[in-house]
Phi, psi and omega in degrees: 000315176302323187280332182285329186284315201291347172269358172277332163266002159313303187318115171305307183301328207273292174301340160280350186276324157332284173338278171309005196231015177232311144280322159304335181291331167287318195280321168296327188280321194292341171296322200275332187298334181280003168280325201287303194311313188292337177288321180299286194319297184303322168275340191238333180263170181271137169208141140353159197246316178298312146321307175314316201289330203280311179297319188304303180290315176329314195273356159255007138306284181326303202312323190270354154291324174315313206280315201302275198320320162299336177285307155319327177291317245244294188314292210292326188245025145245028174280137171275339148289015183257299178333310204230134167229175146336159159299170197249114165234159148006181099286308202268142173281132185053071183292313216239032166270144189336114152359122159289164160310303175347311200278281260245328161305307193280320165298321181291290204303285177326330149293342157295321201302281162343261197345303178303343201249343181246326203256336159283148167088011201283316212284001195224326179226159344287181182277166198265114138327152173321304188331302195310308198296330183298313160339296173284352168278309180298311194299328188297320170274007159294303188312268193339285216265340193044083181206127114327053232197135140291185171094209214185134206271325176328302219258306182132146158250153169253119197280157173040081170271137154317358181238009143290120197247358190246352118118176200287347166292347165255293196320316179306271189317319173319299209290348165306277247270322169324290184336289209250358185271312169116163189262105154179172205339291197313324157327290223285307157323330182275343141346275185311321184296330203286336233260308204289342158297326173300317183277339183278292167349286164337290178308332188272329195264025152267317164337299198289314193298327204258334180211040170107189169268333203278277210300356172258281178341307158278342154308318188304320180275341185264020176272336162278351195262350198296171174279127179068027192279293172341286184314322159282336187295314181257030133208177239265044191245165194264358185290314159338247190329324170320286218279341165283342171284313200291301189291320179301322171315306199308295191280010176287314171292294203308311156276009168249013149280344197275163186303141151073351168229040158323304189333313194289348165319295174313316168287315166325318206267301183315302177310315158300320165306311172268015182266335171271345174294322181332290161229126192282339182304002187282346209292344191287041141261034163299325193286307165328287161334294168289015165291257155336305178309319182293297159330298172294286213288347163265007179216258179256031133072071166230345179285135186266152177303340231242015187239332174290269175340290190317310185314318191290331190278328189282331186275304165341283204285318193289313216247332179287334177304317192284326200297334195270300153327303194269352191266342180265320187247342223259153160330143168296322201260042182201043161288179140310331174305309169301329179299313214284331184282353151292300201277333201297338159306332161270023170246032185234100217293139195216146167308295195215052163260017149244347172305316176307332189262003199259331193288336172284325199280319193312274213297000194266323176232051188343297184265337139288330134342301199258011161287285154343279192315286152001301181277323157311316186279322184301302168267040205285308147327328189321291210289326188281351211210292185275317179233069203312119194220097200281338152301308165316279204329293199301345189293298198288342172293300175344281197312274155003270187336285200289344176295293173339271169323354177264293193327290240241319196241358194223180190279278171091063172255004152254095193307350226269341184289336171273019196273318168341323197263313147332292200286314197271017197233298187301299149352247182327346186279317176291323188276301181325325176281316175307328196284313204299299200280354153338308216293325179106298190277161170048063170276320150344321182254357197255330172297280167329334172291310141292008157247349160296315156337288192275014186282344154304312184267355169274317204275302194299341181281332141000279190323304203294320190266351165257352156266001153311286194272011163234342190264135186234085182264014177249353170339311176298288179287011170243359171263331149303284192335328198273342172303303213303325176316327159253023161306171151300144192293332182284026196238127198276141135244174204194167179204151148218072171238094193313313215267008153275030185256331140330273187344290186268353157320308226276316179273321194235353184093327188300181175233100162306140163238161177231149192165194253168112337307179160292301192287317103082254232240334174290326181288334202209350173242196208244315184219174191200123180239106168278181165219158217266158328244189207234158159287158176345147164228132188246333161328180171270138211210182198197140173216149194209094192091218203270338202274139180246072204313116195239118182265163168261352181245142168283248218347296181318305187308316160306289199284004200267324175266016178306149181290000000 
């Protein structure tokens, strides 16, 4: 069977039919997910009476691309050189034998390499999103106040609000860090950082069992090089931890496949449970999952009930656990209900609301794309056929998936949502170049050949790492805290820029209002801070950075410069 399959991969007919039985298996879960999402809308949401009727033909469009892409699929993995492989070995031979030193150096250097680019500078770059900062509020009053809660003990708290997206596995540790670090932006990063360490780890032990030591090495270094990996690395956002929690399942699920160690299926799941409290958008990698299940059960039957089921229960109790938690202590509006009425715009099937950015991200990086791509398609067969690996399978099904769903279901004014693919594409780049450098003859030139490869992504991490270490985009606003901070305690303030009003809760404590005009808002508070830019101001006004203080008092103005 082994000599037939490698000559069957040889072959042009034997690879496209491979080919076709991987994308229709793509083509199917995304179809059936735009049937399930357009019904869930149609049953839970408020929509337009002309959106309904719209949705309604999508899911009898979709359903019949669903049916069409499984009968093909069905067809395609019933060729029997299609069907069936080997016992599941290796790509690389004898993958999990000891490191040399090199390896174990090499290994130190990727994480220096990583370090270098998440741990300087955190208190200054990148500048804080609305998000971040909603984030850095809830853990500071767990920490303060031990309140689970946005909001404000003046104000009132809202407990387990729905528009925290990133769940008590970032929140928890942050406020330990509050505890013992003390509170503020660098703490709470220095989070994040340990965690994209983690996550770089994460990437080297799923890598390493199935196709080496070299190739879990260049995964490790190409894991800070993905688009926003730096960036997701330095702040208070849930994609980190998601995908390390995600990759650590995965290869935990990869030995509980192994003969006599079911059991671990169960830890698997939990650890999939917390990668979906991280970011709740993972749970659509169910559709993946269910991917990869459908696939084993029409080709090599090797997944067992009982390696499925342990996965499902353990991500089940863990997400249910927490969902029971917020449904008990939590706010009526920071419920589940409040989640679905934030995120269900993102089940909702669209032509082109991502396309115009993706095409600015395309032509903006050409040649790393099209590297990506390259390295997907170069092993796009391995995991599914010749060296079947039901982890692997669900990572590329993931990437696929989540390309869609970006393309198609989000706006796509957020790269970071697309980084899942980025990180998991940097993944396959690294086990392609190891297979590439394999080959045996001309090695030399097949080296040049991989560092020319990867010199795209050395220019652009180039970029990244020199606004780490120069660009101080938080400058601004820690020297307003440090203005708001010497005010008088009796002194209102007001903005009417919203998303400083997190910002500075978050740095000085005070309680920001926020509204709209300035004479307004000049009638009744003490100060007013615009960002730039604003129409005239005639008023008395101080300005620091983009932000523009305008007082209604000489007095205030006085008291504001006492020490």
């Amino acid at each position: 069977m082994g000599e037939a399959m490698a000559e069957n991969s040889r072959s042009p007919m034997g690879l496209l039919r491979r080919l076709a039985c991987i994308i229709s298996l793509l083509v199917f879960i995304c179809s059936l997910f735009t049937v399930v999402a357009s019904i869930a809308l149609l049953l839970f949401g408020s929509l337009p009476l002309g959106l309904s009727q719209g949705l309604r033909v999508r899911v009898a469009l979709f359903a019949l691309i669903a049916i069409v892409s499984g009968v093909v699929l069905k067809k395609c993995l019933s060729i029997p050189q299609i069907s069936h492989s080997d016992t599941p070995q290796s790509a690389i031979r004898n993958p999990q034998s000891p490191g040399s030193g090199i390896h174990h150096l090499m290994f130190i250097a990727g994480l220096l390499f990583a370090a270098l680019l998440v741990f300087p500078h955190l208190d200054v770059y990148p500048w804080a999103a609305p998000d971040e900062m909603h984030h850095l509020v809830v853990a500071k009053n767990l920490s303060v106040h031990g309140e689970y809660a946005s909001g404000s003990p003046e104000r009132g708290f809202k407990r387990f609000d729905a528009y925290d997206s990133v769940g008590p596995a970032v929140i928890v540790p942050v406020a330990l860090a509050f505890k013992v670090l003390g509170v503020s932006v660098w703490s709470a990063r220095m989070v994040m950082a340990l965690y994209f360490l983690a996550l770089c780890i994460a990437a080297y032990w799923f890598v390493k069992p199935a196709f080496g030591n070299v190739a879990g090495l260049i995964s490790l270094f190409l894991a800070p090089m993905a688009f926003s990996s730096i960036y997701l690395g330095r702040t208070l956002y849930g994609e980190v931890p998601a995908w390390c929690f995600l990759l650590l399942g995965l290869s935990v699920w990869r030995c509980a496949l192994q003969p006599g160690k079911y059991w671990l299926g169960l830890p698997a799941g939990i650890l999939f449970g917390l990668a979906i409290l991280c970011k709740a958008i993972l749970v659509l990698a169910a559709f993946p999952a269910l991917g990869v299940w459908a696939f084993d059960r029409l080709s090599h039957k090797r997944l067992g009930w009982i390696t499925v089921v342990l996965p499902v229960i353990g991500a089940a109790g863990m997400v249910g656990g927490w969902l029971g938690i917020v449904r008990w202590f939590g706010s009526s509006s920071g419920t589940t209900g409040g989640t679905w009425g934030l995120y269900q715009h993102y089940l909702l099937f669209g032509l082109a609301p991502a396309w115009h950015e993706f095409q600015k991200t395309l032509m903006m990086y050409p040649l790393t794309h099209l590297v990506l791509l390259a390295a997907i398609l170069s092993i796009l067969t391995i995991p599914f056929f010749l060296r079947y690996d039901p982890p692997t399978v669900f990572l590329m099904l993931c990437a696929g998936f989540f390309a869609y769903w970006w393309l198609f279901f989000t706006p796509g004014q957020l790269p970071r949502y697309l980084w899942y693919c980025y990180v998991t594409a940097g993944i396959c780049l690294g086990i392609s170049l190891r297979l590439f450098l394999a080959q045996g003859r001309w090695l030399t030139l097949r080296v040049i050949t991989a560092v020319v490869l990867v010199l795209p992504f050395l220019s652009w991490t180039g970029h990244q790492a020199k606004e780490v270490y120069t660009n101080k985009e938080m400058r601004a606003e820690t020297a307003l805290a440090q203005y708001i901070s010497g005010l008088p305690a009796h002194a209102k303030i007001a903005t009417t820029f919203p998303p400083l009003c997190n910002s500075l809760l978050f740095l000085t404590g005070r309680i920001v209002d926020a509204g709209d005009p300035q004479n307004a808002l000049l009638a009744t508070y003490d100060l007013v801070i615009h960002r730039e830019p604003v129409s005239s101001i005639s008023s008395p006004e101080e300005r620091i950075g983009p932000y523009i203080l305008v007082k209604n008092s000489d007095k205030l103005l006085q008291q504001s410069k006492q020490p």
